[in-house]
C-alpha positions as CSV (number, residue, x, y, z in Angstrom):
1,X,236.2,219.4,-3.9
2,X,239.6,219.8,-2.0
3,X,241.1,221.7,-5.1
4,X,237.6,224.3,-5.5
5,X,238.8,225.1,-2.2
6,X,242.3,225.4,-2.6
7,X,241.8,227.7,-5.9
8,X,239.0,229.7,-3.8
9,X,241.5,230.4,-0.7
10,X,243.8,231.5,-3.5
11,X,241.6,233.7,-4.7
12,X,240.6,235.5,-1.6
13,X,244.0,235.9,-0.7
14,X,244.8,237.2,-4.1
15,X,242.1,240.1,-4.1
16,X,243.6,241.0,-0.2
17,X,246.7,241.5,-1.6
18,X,245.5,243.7,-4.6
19,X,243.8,245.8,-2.5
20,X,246.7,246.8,-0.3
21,X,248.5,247.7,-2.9
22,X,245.6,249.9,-4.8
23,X,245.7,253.6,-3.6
24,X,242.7,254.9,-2.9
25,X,242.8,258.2,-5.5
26,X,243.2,255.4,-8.3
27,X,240.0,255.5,-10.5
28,X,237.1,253.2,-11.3
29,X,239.3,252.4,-14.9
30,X,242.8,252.3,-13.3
31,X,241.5,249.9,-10.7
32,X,240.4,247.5,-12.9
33,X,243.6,247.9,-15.0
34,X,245.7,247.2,-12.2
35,X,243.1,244.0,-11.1
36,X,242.9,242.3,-14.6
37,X,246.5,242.8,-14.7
38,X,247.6,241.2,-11.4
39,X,245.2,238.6,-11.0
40,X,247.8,235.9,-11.3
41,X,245.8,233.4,-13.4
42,X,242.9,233.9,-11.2
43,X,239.4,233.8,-12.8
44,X,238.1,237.2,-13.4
45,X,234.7,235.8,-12.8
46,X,235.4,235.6,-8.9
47,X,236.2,239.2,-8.8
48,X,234.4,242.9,-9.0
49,X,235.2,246.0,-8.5
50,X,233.3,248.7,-6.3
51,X,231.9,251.2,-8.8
52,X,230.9,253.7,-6.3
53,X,231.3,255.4,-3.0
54,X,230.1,254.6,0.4
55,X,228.4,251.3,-1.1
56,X,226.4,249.0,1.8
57,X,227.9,245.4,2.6
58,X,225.0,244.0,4.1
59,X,224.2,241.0,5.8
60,X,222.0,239.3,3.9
61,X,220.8,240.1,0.1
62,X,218.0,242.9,0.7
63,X,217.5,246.6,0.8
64,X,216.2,246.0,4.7
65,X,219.2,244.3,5.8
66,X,221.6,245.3,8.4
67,X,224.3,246.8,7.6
68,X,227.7,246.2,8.2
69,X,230.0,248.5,6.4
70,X,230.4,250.6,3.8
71,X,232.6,249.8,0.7
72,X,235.2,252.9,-1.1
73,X,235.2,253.2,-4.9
74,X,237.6,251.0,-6.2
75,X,237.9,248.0,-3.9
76,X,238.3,244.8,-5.1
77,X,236.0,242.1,-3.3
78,X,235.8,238.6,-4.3
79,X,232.6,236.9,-4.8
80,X,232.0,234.0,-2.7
81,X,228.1,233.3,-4.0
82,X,226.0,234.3,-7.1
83,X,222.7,232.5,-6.4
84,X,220.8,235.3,-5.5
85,X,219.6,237.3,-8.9
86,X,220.0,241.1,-8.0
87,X,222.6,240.6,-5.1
88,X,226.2,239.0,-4.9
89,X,227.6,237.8,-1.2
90,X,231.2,239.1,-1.1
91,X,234.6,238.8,0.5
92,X,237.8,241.2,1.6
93,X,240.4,242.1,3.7
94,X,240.1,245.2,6.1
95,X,242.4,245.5,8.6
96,X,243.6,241.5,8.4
97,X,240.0,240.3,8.9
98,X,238.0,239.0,6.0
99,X,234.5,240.0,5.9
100,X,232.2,238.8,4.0
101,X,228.4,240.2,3.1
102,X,226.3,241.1,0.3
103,X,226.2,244.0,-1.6
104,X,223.5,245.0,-4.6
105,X,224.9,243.5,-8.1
106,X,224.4,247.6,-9.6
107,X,227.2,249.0,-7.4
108,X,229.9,245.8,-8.4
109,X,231.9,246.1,-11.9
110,X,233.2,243.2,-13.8
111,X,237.0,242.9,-14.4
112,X,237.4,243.1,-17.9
């Protein structure tokens, strides 16, 4: 259990650092270039790309949730839980905060 969470931290802090180096005019295809190429032997699995603009973080899975952001095209957010069929619960960096919420699986992109 102590290593899951050892490789998790390492992912979350992986995607963080991807993102501050991504410029935001980079698009949807060069994003997830630059992810699948810098993941530093992370799993691919634990990470999605934004496939549009202004996409809802919410805080919990569902349309009528609160909402506590919006997400830009192209950002990189790790995914903390899949257990929920139509929604994934996420995870970034803003700003040296992590924030974590869910946002609807049709906005997210695999990193292929």
């Amino acid at each position: 259990m102590i290593q899951v969470l050892m490789n998790w931290n390492d992912i979350r802090e992986g995607v963080c650092d991807i993102n501050s180096r991504l410029s935001p005019s980079d698009t949807l295809a060069d994003a997830r270039k630059f992810v699948r190429t810098r993941l530093c032997g992370m799993p691919a699995a634990y990470v999605r790309i934004v496939s549009r603009d202004n996409v809802n973080l919410r805080s919990a899975a569902g349309m009528k949730s609160e909402v506590i952001t919006q997400l830009p095209k192209g950002l990189a957010v790790a995914v903390v839980s899949r257990d929920d069929r139509d929604w994934l619960e996420v995870s970034f960096n803003r700003d040296g905060y992590v924030i974590e919420g869910w946002v609807s699986r049709k906005y997210l992109t695999r990193v292929r």
